[in-house]
N, C-alpha and C positions, 0 to 999 in steps of 0.2 A: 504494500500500500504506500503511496505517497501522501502529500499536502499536511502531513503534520508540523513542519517549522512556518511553513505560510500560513495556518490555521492561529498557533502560538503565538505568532508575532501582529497578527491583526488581533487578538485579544487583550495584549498585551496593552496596545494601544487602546483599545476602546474602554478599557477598565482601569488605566490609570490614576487617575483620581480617588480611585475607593480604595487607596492602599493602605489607608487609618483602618484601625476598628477595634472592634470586640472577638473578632473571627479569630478561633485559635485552631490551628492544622493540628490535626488527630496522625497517628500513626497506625497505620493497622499493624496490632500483636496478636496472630494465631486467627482469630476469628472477631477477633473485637479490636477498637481505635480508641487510642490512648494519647492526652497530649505529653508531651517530651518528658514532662517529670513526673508522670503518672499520675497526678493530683485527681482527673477526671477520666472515665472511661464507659464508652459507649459502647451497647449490646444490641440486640434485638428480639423480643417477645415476638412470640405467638400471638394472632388476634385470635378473642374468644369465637365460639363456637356462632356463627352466623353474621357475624362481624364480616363487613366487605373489605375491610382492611387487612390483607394476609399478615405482617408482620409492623409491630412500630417501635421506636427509638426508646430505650432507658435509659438515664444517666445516673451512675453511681463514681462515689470516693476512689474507689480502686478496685483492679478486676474482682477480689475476692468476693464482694460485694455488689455481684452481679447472680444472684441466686435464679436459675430455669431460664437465664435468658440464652439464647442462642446467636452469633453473629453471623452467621451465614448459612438461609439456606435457601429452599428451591421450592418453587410450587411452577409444574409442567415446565415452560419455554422460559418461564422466570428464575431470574438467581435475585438474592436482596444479600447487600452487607452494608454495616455502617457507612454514611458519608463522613469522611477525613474534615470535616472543618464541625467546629462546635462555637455554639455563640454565648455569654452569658446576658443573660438579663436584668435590669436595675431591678424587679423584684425577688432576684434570685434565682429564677427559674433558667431557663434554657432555651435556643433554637436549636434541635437536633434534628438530623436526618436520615432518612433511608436510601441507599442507593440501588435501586431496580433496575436491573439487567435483562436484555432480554434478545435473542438470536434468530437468524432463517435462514438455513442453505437453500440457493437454488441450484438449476444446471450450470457447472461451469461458473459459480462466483455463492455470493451468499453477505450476510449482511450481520452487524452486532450495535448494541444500542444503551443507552444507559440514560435514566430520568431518576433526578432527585424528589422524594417526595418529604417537605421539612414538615416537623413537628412542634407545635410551643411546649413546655416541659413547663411545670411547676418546679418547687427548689427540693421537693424531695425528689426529682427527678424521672418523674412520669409524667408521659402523652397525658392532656389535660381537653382530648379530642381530636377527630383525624385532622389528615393536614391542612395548613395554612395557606402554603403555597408548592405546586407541582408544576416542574420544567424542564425541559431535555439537559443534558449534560453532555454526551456526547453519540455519537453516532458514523462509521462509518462501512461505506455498502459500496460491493464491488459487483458489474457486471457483465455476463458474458455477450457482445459486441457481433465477434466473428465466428459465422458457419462454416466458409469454404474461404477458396482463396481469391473470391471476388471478394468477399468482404475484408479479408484483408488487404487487398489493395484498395479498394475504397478508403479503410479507416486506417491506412497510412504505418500502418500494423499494429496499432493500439488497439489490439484487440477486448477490451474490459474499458466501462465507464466507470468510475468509481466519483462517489459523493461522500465527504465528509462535513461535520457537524462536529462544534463544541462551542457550550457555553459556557457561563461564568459568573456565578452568585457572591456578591459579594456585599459589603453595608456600604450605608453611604458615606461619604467623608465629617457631613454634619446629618448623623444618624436621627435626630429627634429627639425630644425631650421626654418624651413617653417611653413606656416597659416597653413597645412595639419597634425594633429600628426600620428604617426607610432602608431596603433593601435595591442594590444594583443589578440589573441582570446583562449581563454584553454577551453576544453572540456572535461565531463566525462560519459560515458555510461555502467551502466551494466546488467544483466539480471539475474530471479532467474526463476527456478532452473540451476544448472550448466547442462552445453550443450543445453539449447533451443534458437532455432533460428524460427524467423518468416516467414524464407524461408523453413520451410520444417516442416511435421507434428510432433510434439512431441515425438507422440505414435510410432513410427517406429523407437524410439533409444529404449536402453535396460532397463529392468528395472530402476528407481531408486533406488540409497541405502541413507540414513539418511546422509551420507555424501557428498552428492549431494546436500543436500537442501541451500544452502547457494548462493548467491549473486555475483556475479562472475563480472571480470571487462573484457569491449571488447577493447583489448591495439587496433583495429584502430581507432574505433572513442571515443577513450579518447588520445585527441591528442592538440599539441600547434603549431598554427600557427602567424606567422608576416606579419600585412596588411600594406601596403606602397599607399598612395595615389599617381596615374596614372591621370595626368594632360590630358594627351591625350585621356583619357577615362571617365576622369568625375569621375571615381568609382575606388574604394579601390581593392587590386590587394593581396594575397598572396602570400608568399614566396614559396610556395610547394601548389599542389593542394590539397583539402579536399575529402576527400573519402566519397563513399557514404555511408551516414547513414541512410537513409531515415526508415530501418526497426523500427529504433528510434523515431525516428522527425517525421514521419507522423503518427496520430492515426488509 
């Protein structure tokens, strides 16, 4: 796969600004994410029995003090492990999250995906309700281009499209004065070869030429939005709505 240092460094850029915060990088140990000096460490329960939430975020003192939770596991096409950043909260509580995984082979390419879904925690360090805010994290999908060797001279021999996705949650630089921070999201998505789209066959554009083969960025969903916590909703609310990327974010 390529586009991961062009993917990195247009993030890099668009998320600049939110480099302050509260966000503390977790480490994954074994099956649970710990930050550096162990002080906190995140697990993952089991949702109860009819609960549409398969798995959600606990925070405890140190791993011991994680009694029946589990860090990683699987339900069918889904894997979940903690998400590596933990936030604290002026009440004490917590933003923690789950990170949900999820894969599809096709013929000849196949595709893998991953969405954070954040949790607010209370100070004893349980979900205090499902999530607040859910959004792609990364994504990237490869596909197979070329049948015979028309099509490889068509596509110039770039035989596979491939699309990649990553975004980037972070707080805001002036988070807010409330328990709730103002949350960053930057996103970057591009695809190779230039002009391929998943909505439509490859082979029905024009030849490719050598200068075509290059990595190309999709200005709508490389995009930056501001999430504001909605009291009367429970859940984190954007500034402008997100467009659809899903040709991205779903394998």
């Amino acid at each position: 796969m390529i586009l991961p240092v062009l993917l990195s460094a247009l993030l890099q850029a668009a998320a600049a600004p939110s480099a302050e915060v509260q966000l503390q990088p977790l480490k994954l140990v074994d099956d649970f994410a710990c930050t550096a000096d162990s002080r906190w460490c995140v697990g993952l329960l089991e949702g109860a029995a009819g609960d549409d939430t398969a798995v959600r975020p606990v925070v405890r003192a140190d791993l011991s003090a994680l009694p029946g939770a589990t860090g990683d596991v699987s339900y069918g096409q889904e894997t979940y492990q903690p998400w590596t950043s933990l936030m604290s909260l002026a009440d004490g509580g917590f933003l923690a999250g789950v990170d949900v995984g999820s894969s599809a082979m096709y013929s000849g390419g196949g595709g893998q995906a991953s969405t954070v879904a954040l949790y607010r925690l209370d100070a004893a360090g349980d979900a205090m309700g499902g999530p607040v805010l859910t959004v792609p994290l990364m994504s990237s999908v490869l596909i197979r281009a070329c049948f015979g060797e028309k099509d490889m001279k068509q596509r110039a021999g770039a035989c596979h499209d491939e699309y990649s996705f990553e975004g980037k949650l972070t707080a805001a630089p002036n988070a807010g004065s409330g328990v709730m921070p103002t949350l960053i999201y930057a996103t970057a998505a591009t695809a190779f070869p230039r002009g391929v789209s998943r909505s439509k066959d490859s082979l029905e554009n024009p030849p490719l030429k050598p200068a075509d083969l290059v990595a190309t960025r999709d200005p709508t969903c490389s995009f930056e939005r501001r999430f504001t916590f909605d009291a009367a909703t429970g859940v984190y609310q954007p500034d402008r709505p997100l467009p659809d990327c899903s040709d991205y974010t779903v394998p």
